[in-house]
Phi, psi and omega in degrees: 000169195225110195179153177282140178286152152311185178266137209259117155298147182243033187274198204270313181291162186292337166309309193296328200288088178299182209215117173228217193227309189211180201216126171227126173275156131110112151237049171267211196279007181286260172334290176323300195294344179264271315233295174312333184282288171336327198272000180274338189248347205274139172310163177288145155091349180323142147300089182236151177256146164247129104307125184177135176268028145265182166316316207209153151318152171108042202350225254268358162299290187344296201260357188310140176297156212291305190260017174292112178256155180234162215297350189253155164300131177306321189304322160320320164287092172196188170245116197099194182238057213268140169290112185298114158339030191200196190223015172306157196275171218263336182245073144220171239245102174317136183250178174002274205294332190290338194273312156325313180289339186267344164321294194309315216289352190275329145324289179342316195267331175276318170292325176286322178289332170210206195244097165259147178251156182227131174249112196241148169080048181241196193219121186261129189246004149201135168246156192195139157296122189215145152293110153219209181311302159285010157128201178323146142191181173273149170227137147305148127265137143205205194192152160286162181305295186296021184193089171291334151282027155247071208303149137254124149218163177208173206253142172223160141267012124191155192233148179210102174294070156252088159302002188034221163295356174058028192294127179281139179258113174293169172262156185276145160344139186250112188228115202298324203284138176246031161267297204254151245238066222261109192215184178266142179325329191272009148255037182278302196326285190328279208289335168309290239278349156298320166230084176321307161305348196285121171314141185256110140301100161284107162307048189136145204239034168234235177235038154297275121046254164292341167300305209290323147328287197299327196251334174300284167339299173298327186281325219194082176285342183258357183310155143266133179247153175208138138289135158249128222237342178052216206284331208117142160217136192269152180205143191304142175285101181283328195261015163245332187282336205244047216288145175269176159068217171280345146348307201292013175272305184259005192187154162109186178204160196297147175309324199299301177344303179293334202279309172332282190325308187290333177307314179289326172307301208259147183246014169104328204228333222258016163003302185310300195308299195318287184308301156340311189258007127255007163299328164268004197241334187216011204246158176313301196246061205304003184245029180242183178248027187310174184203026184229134174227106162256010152105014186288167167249223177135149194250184204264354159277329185309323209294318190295323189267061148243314188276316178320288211286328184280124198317312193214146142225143174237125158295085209191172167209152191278116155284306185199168165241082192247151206278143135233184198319315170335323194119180172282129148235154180293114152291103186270175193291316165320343164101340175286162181220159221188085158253183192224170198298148150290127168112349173327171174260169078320086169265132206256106200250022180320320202117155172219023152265161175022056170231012144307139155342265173293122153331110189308141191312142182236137204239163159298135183307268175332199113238140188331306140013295204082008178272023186212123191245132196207119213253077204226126169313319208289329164215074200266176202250305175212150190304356177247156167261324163326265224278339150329263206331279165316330124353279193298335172288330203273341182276330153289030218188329184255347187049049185251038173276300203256143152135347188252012189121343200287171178223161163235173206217130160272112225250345180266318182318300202290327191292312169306344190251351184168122204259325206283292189276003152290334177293338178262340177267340162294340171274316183282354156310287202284347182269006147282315133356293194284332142332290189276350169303304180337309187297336209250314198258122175303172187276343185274321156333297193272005172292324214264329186287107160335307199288352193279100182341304179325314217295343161288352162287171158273138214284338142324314184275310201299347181266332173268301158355296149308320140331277180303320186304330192270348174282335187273339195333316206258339159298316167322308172307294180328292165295339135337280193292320155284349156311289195310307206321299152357268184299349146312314182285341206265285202246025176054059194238131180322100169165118207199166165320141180299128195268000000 
């Protein structure tokens, strides 16, 4: 049933200690995606606890600015292999709230299957492998957000701590000038429609960034908007891999194809060329010199109302904004200054990963056991947590996870140490991964996965497309595996075989 637990005792004994079948952290799409997997292997009637400090399911969609859609045709975005609830047309790009709610909906299907209890708005403060009478396990500690001395902990025979990306809500710019006006995409709605006239500055060229270009334009094609674009980012061409109608027959090509490419491409050492050769090969704008790839998308029209509508860009990052008699202007990192109107907006489109001080502490994907499973960059399985999650619950549940080969990568390490060669290691990480997944997971397994991008084709190309992965798989591993191999030695960073 789908319903808050009774109150879990909290004395010191082992009696005192509920007791469960699996503990899941996390209820974004991570945490979902483990929950939807789980529940396939798990008894009718199983006991799981769901944990998450937020109010409602559906992480970081909860706290996302307001006007965030999302880059992909939606039926692909999901948990499982679960069906968006509507008769909306297949490419079209979900926003927030829409996403969130299918997220939650996901909950449904795990409550007929087992007895779930949900603690939502809690703070979890260990998940840990312990010995106990009955042998290996997991135990949670947590507490509500608001009342830190109301210690909780309770027993799994397994927990799967999926925090995923950990995604951070940014801050507005700390800005000398007291003209202008500096805040976060989720108070962009607010403040436009308070100062209708202010010309708008965008902070950051990824896809924060152009969704906030992009809703600026649409509201107000005549307000001025301008980007500071930093290096640039480059983004998969949505409208040739994800082509509509009957296009999706005669043209575009499967998504895996581009991932294959960039894998096979980069050796560990050569990052730049890579990023070259998919700006030219796979990118909107293959003649501009961005030189940053997160794997966002975008179509080839957002780009065209994007160059058209923006006043200005500088290929630069924002230092500061200070006032003189003049008025306010801008210090870019380059030393050019650059003024701008008093009342500008300033919006901070920086980004919201791996943008702590510090790195989150970092634990094994495994736990000696297996009874702690941690869906984590820091020792990560694949650059989505989606399909990390997914994945991972069905090869531990099957207890094909260690032994076959896979590797794991630490993705906050590598990204804080070089973004250019995460981008080539993330792609030969997660398409080796995927390989071996091919080997390893019966066909009935990966029929369920939702998440897979091919899945917009019609299943005649997607079956020869699969026909070639598996015929290149094994040279492809090889190669793969002495790419990581590279980058391990090169910036000394986790990736290697799963330990």
């Amino acid at each position: 049933m789908l319903d808050q637990p009774a109150a879990v005792p909290t004395g010191p004994r082992a009696q005192d200690v509920a007791r469960y079948d699996l503990v899941v952290v996390g209820a974004g799409i991570a945490g979902l995606n483990t929950l939807f997997a789980a529940k396939d292997y798990l008894p009718r009637g199983a006991r799981v606890l769901l944990i998450d400090h937020k109010a409602q399911a559906g992480g970081m969609w909860n706290t996302a600015y307001d006007y965030v859609r999302l880059d992909q045709p939606h039926p692909m975005f999901t948990v499982g292999d679960l069906p968006w609830d509507w008769s909306r047309p297949k490419d079209y790009l979900a926003s927030r709230d829409e996403v969130r709610d299918h997220l939650a909906r996901a909950l449904d299907p795990v409550a007929q299957a087992v007895s779930l209890d949900i603690r939502f708005g809690q703070t979890v403060t260990d998940c840990t492998e312990v010995e106990s009478p009955s042998g290996p396990c997991a135990r949670v500690t947590f507490h509500p957000n608001d009342a830190p001395g109301q210690v909780t902990s309770v027993e799994a025979s397994r927990a799967f701590h999926a925090a995923g990306l950990n995604y951070q809500t940014a801050s507005a710019l700390d800005l000398t000038s007291d003209r202008v006006l500096s805040i976060i995409p989720q108070d962009l709605l607010a403040t436009l429609a308070a100062h209708p006239q202010a010309p708008v500055i965008v902070v950051g060229g990824g896809k924060t960034g152009m969704d906030t270009v992009l809703e600026v334009l649409s509201a107000e094609p005549a307000r001025p908007v301008s980007l500071i674009s930093g290096r640039g980012t480059n983004f998969i061409n949505r409208s040739f891999y994800m082509p509509k109608g009957l296009k999706r027959w005669t043209s575009g090509a499967l998504i895996s194809s581009m991932l294959r490419d960039m894998a096979v491409s980069f050796d560990g050492d050569n990052e730049a060329a890579v990023i070259d050769r998919f700006r030219q090969r796979h990118a909107t704008d293959p003649g501009a010199d961005n030189r940053a790839f997160l794997w966002g998308m975008q179509s080839e029209d957002e780009l065209a109302r994007i160059t058209s509508g923006l006043a200005a860009t500088w290929a630069d990052y924002l230092d500061d904004v200070s006032d003189t008699p003049d008025g306010p202007v801008m210090t870019l990192r380059s030393g050019a200054r650059q003024p701008i109107a008093p009342g500008s907006i300033v919006v901070n489109c920086t980004g919201s990963f791996f943008r702590t001080a510090q790195m989150v502490p970092k634990h094994p994907l495994l736990s000696p056991r297996d009874t702690v499973v941690r869906i984590s960059p820091r020792d990560g399985f694949h650059f989505q947590s989606s399909v990390a999650s997914f994945f991972v619950a069905h090869l531990v549940y099957r207890g094909a996870l260690r032994g076959k080969g896979y590797y794991t990568l630490d993705h906050e390490a590598l990204f804080r140490a070089d973004r250019t060669a995460w981008a080539g290691a993330s792609a030969a990480h997660g398409y080796m991964n995927q390989l071996i997944s091919l080997k390893t997971l019966p066909l009935s397994v990966l029929d369920h996965c939702g998440l897979d991008l091919d899945r917009w084709y019609p299943l005649p190309r997607r079956l020869a497309g699969f026909v070639r992965m598996k015929m290149n798989s094994r040279a492809d591993i090889d190669r793969c595996r002495a790419t990581l191999d590279r980058v391990a030695e090169r910036f000394g960073v986790t990736c290697g075989p799963l330990a």
